[in-house]
C-alpha positions in Angstrom: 108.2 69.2 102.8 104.5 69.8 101.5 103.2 72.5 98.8 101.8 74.1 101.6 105.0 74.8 103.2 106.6 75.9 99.9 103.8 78.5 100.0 104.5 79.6 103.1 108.1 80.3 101.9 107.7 81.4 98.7 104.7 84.3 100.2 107.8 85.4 102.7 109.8 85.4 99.8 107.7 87.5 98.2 106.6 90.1 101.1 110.3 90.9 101.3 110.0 91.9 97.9 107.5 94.5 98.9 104.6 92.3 97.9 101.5 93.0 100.1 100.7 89.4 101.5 96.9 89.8 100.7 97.5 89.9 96.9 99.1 86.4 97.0 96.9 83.6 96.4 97.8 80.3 94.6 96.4 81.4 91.1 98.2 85.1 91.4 100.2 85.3 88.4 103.5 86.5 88.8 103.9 89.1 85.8 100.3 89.9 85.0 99.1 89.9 88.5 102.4 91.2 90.4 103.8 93.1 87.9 107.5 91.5 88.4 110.0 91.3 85.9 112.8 89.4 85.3 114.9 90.4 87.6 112.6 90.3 90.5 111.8 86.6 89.1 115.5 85.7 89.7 115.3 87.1 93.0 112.7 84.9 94.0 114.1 81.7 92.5 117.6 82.6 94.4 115.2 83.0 97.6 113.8 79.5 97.2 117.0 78.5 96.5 118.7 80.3 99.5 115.5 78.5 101.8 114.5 75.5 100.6 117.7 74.0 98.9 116.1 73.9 95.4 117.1 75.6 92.5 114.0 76.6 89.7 114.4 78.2 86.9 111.2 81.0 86.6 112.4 83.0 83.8 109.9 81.2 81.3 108.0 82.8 78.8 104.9 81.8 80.1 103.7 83.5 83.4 103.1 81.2 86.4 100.9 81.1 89.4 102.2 80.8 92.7 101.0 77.2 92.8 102.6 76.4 89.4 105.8 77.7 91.4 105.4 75.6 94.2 104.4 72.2 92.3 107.8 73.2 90.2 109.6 73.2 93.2 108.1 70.2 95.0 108.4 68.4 91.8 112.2 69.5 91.8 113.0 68.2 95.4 115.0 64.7 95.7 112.8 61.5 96.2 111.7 61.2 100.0 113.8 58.3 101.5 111.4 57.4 104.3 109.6 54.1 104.2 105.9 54.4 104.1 
């Protein structure tokens, strides 16, 4: 799984939330830019949780991107096994 798939979830993720999908762009920032708070933040790491397998912890003091989220999360994911 690539970043760019993570995206993909983590936009679905958020459209569920009532998110309109033209607001999210990799350098939207999820408290200043979507307004969320802390309990909408857990909601979307259960989500990738729930989706991807991964568990991330989002409820940082700093605000994040959506790309910050997504490198967290690839970053996060166990070491591919397949041979170049």
């Amino acid at each position: 799984m690539d970043t760019y798939q993570v995206m993909d979830t983590l936009r679905a993720i958020l459209t569920d939330l009532g998110i309109p999908e033209e607001t999210l762009h990799e350098n939207t920032l999820l408290r200043k830019d979507l307004q969320l708070d802390s309990t909408e933040t857990v909601e979307i790491a259960l989500g990738l949780k729930r989706e991807l397998g991964i568990g991330v912890k989002l409820e940082t003091r700093q605000d994040m991107t959506l790309a910050q989220v997504c490198h967290l999360v690839v970053a996060a994911m166990p070491a591919s096994t397949e041979s170049g």
